[in-house]
VEXZABA-622079 format. One record per residue (C-alpha): x, y, z; residue number from 0. Coordinates in nm, 2 decimals, decimal comma. Example, Ala and Ser with C-alpha at 12.3 -4.5 7.8 and 13.67 -1.06 7.14 Angstrom:
- 1,23 -0,45 0,78 0
- 1,37 -0,11 0,71 1
END
This chain:
- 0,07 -1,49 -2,01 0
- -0,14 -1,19 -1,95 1
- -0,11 -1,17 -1,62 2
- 0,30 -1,20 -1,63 3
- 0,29 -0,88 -1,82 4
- 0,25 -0,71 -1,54 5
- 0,49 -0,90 -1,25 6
- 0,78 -0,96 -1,54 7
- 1,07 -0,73 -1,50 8
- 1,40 -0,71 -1,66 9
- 1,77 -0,59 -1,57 10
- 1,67 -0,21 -1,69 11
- 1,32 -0,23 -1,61 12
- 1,09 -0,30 -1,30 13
- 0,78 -0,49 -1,34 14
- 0,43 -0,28 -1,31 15
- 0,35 -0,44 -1,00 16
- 0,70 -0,30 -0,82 17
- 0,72 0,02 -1,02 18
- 0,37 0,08 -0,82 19
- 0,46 -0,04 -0,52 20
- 0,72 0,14 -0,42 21
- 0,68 0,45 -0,58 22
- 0,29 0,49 -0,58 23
- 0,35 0,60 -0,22 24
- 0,49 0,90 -0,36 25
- 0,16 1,02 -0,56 26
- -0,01 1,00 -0,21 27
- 0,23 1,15 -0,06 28
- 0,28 1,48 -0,30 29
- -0,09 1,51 -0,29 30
- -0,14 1,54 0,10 31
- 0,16 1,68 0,22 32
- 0,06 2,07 0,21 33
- -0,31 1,96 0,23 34
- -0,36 2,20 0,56 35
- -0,02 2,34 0,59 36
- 0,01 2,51 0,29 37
- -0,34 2,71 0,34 38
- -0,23 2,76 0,67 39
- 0,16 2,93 0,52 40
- -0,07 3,13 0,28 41
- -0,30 3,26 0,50 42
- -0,57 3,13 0,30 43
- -0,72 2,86 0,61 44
- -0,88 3,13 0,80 45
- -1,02 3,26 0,51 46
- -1,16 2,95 0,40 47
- -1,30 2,87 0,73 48
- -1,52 3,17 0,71 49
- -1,67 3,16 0,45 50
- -2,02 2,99 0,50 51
- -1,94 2,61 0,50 52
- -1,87 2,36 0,79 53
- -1,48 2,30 0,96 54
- -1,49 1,95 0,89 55
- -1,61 2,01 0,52 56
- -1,23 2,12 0,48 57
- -1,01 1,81 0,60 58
- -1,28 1,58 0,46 59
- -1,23 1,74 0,12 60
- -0,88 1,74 0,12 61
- -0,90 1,36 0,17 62
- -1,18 1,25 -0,05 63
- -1,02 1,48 -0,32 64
- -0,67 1,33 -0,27 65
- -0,82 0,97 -0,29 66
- -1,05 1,05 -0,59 67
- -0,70 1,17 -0,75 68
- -0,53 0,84 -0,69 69
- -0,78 0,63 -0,78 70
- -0,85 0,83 -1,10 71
- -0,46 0,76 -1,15 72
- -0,46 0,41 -1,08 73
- -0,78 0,36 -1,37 74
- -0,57 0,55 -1,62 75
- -0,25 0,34 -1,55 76
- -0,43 0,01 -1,53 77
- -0,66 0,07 -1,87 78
- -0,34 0,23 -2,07 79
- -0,10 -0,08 -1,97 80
- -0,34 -0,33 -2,03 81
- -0,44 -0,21 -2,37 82
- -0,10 -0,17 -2,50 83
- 0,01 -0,48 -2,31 84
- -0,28 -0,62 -2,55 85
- -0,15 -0,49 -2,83 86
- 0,21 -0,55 -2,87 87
- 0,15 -0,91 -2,75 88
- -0,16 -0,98 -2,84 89
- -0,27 -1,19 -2,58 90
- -0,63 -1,17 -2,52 91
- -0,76 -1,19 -2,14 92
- -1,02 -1,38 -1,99 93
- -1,29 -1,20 -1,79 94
- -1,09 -1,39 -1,48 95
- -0,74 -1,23 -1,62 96
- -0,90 -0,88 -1,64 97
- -1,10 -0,93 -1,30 98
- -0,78 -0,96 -1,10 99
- -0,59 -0,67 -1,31 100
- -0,89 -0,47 -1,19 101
- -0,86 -0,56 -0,83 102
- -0,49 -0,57 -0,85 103
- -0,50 -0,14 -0,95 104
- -0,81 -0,11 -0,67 105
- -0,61 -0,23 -0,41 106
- -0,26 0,00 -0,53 107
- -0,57 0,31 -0,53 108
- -0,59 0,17 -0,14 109
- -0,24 0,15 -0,07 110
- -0,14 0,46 -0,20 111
- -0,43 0,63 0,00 112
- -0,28 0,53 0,32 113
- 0,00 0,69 0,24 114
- -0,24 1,01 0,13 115
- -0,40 0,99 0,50 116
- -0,03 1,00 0,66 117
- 0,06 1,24 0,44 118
- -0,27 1,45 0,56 119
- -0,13 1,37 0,95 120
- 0,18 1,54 0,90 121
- 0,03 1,87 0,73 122
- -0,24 1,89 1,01 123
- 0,06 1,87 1,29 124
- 0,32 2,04 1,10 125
- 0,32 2,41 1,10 126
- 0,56 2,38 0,76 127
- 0,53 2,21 0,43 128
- 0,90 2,07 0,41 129
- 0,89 1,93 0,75 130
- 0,54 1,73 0,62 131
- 0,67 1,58 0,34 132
- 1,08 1,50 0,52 133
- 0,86 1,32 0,78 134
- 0,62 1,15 0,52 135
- 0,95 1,02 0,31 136
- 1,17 0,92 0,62 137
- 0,87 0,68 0,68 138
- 0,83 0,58 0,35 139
- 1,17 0,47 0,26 140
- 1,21 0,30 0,64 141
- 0,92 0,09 0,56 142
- 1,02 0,02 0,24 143
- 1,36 -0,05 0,22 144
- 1,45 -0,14 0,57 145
- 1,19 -0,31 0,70 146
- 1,30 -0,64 0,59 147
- 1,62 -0,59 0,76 148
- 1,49 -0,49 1,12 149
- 1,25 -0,78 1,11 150
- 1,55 -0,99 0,99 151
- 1,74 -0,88 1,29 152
- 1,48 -0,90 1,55 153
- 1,36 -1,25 1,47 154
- 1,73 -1,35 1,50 155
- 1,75 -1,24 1,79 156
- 1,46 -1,35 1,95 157
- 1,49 -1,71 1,76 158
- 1,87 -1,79 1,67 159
- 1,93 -2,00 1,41 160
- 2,26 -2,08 1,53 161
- 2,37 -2,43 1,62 162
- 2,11 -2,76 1,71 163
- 1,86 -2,45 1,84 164
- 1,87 -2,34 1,51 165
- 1,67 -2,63 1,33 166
- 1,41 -2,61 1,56 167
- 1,35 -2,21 1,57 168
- 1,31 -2,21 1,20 169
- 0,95 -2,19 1,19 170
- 0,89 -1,99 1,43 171
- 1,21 -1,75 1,29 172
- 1,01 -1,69 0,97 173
- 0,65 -1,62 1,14 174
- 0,80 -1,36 1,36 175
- 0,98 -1,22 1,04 176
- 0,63 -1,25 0,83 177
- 0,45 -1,08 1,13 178
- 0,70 -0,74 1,17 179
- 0,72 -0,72 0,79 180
- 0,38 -0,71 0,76 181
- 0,37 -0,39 0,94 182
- 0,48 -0,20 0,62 183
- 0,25 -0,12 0,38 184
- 0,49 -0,22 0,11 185
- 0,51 -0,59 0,24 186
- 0,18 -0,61 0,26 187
- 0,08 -0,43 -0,10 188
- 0,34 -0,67 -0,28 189
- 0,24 -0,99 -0,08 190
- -0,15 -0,92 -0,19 191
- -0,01 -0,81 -0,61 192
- 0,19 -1,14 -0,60 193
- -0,11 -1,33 -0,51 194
- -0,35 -1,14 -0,71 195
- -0,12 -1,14 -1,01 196
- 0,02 -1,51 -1,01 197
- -0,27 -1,78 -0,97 198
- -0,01 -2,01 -0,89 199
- 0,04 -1,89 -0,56 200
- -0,14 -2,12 -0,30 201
- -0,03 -1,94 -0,01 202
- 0,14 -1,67 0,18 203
- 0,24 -1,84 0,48 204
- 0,39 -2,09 0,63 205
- 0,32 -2,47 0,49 206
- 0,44 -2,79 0,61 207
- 0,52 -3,06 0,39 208
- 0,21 -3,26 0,54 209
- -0,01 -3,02 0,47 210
- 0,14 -3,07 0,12 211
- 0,02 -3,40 0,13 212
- -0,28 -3,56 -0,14 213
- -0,27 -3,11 -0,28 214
- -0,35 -3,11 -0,65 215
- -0,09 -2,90 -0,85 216
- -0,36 -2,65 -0,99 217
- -0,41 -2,30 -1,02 218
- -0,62 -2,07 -0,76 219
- -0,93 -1,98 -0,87 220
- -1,01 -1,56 -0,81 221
- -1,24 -1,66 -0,52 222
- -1,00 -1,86 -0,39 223
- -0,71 -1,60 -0,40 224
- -0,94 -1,35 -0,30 225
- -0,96 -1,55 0,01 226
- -0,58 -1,51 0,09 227
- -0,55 -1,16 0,05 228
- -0,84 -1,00 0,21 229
- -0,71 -0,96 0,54 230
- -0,43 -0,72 0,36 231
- -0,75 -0,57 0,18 232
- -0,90 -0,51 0,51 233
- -0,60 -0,37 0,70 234
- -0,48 -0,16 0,45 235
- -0,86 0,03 0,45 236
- -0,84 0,02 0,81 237
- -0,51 0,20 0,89 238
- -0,63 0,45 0,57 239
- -0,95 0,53 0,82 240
- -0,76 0,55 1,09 241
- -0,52 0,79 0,98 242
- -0,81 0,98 0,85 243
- -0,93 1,02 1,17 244
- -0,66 1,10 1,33 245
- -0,59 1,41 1,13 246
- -0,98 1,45 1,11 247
- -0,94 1,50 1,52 248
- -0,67 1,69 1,49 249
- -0,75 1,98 1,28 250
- -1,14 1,98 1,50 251
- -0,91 2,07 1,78 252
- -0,65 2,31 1,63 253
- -0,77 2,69 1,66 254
- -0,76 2,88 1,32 255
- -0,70 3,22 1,36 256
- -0,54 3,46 1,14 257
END
């Protein structure tokens, strides 16, 4: 029941678990667009660059800041909801229960920090501070809310589901779906919250009914479901570096003159 209080939702209201992830992006998003470009507007970069400290000490400050920001963010959210979840329905959590709350906010801190390295891209490239954050939000709102549809599309195309070819492509129709969608951030962020969140959930792919076979209908233990979602955990920290050191590269090679 504790858990639940953060992946119920209503007609009116979004749960906490979709409230973050699809507008958490936004936090790392305002925090990194104008990370390089605005100094840059202001005239402020070439100052800062000589004054007595080293190039890189600039872009890696942007980003540790930024991240420090979100993470701080994602501890304030995560202690406030659970204490007044707590206290209007006074359900008390196991140390389990609060273990995956915990990781559940340490992994949004990671999504949204993805989003804070992209963000850091676009103001390292961009000469302007609009054009940063238009091209941060296209991608954003593609990834989250079309996504689904252009893996939809794709995978029918590739394996129809129309007529007696249909039966047999059905499988293999919903692992090429899984596989595109799982390029978004968002798929992946909700896929790991739902697991995370609900120990019910024994899997996150695609299981035959033999494999079914002789299962006990149990919960997931937090080792077990910790199991599932690491690869998420993984490749979300991965792309995060990455686009760190992209824009890392980038700004090394830009000139800085006044």
């Amino acid at each position: 029941m504790f858990l639940s209080l953060f992946t119920t939702s209503s007609s009116s209201l979004y749960s906490v678990a979709t409230f973050i992830a699809f507008l958490g992006p936004l936090a790392g998003i305002t925090l990194g667009f104008d990370a390089i470009s605005n100094e840059r507007s202001q005239g402020t970069l070439n100052r800062l660059a000589a004054q007595p400290i080293y190039r890189d000490s600039i872009i890696n400050a942007k980003f540790l800041s930024g991240a420090a920001a979100i993470f701080l963010i994602m501890g304030v959210t995560g202690f406030y909801s659970s204490g007044l979840g707590i206290l209007i329905s006074g359900f008390r959590p196991t140390l389990e229960k609060g273990l995956r709350v915990l990781i559940f906010f340490l992994f949004a801190g990671v999504c949204i920090s993805v989003w804070l390295a992209a963000a850091i891209i676009f103001s390292v490239l961009c000469r302007h501070a609009a054009t940063a954050a238009l091209a941060c939000i296209s991608i954003w709102l593609f990834l989250s809310m079309f996504m689904g549809q252009v893996a939809s599309g794709i995978a029918g195309w590739i394996y129809p589901l129309d007529g007696m070819e249909g039966l047999f492509n059905q499988v293999s129709n919903y692992e090429l779906q899984l596989s595109i969608n799982r390029i978004s951030p968002y798929y992946l962020f909700s896929e790991a919250a739902s697991t995370i969140l609900n120990p019910g959930v024994r899997s996150i792919g695609v299981v035959t009914m033999s494999q079914y076979e002789g299962a006990m209908a149990s919960s997931l233990s937090l080792g077990q479901s910790l199991l599932l979602i690491w690869p998420h955990l993984v490749a979300m920290i991965a792309v995060a570096m990455a686009g760190f050191a992209i824009s890392y590269i980038s700004f090394m090679r830009q000139e800085i003159r006044a």
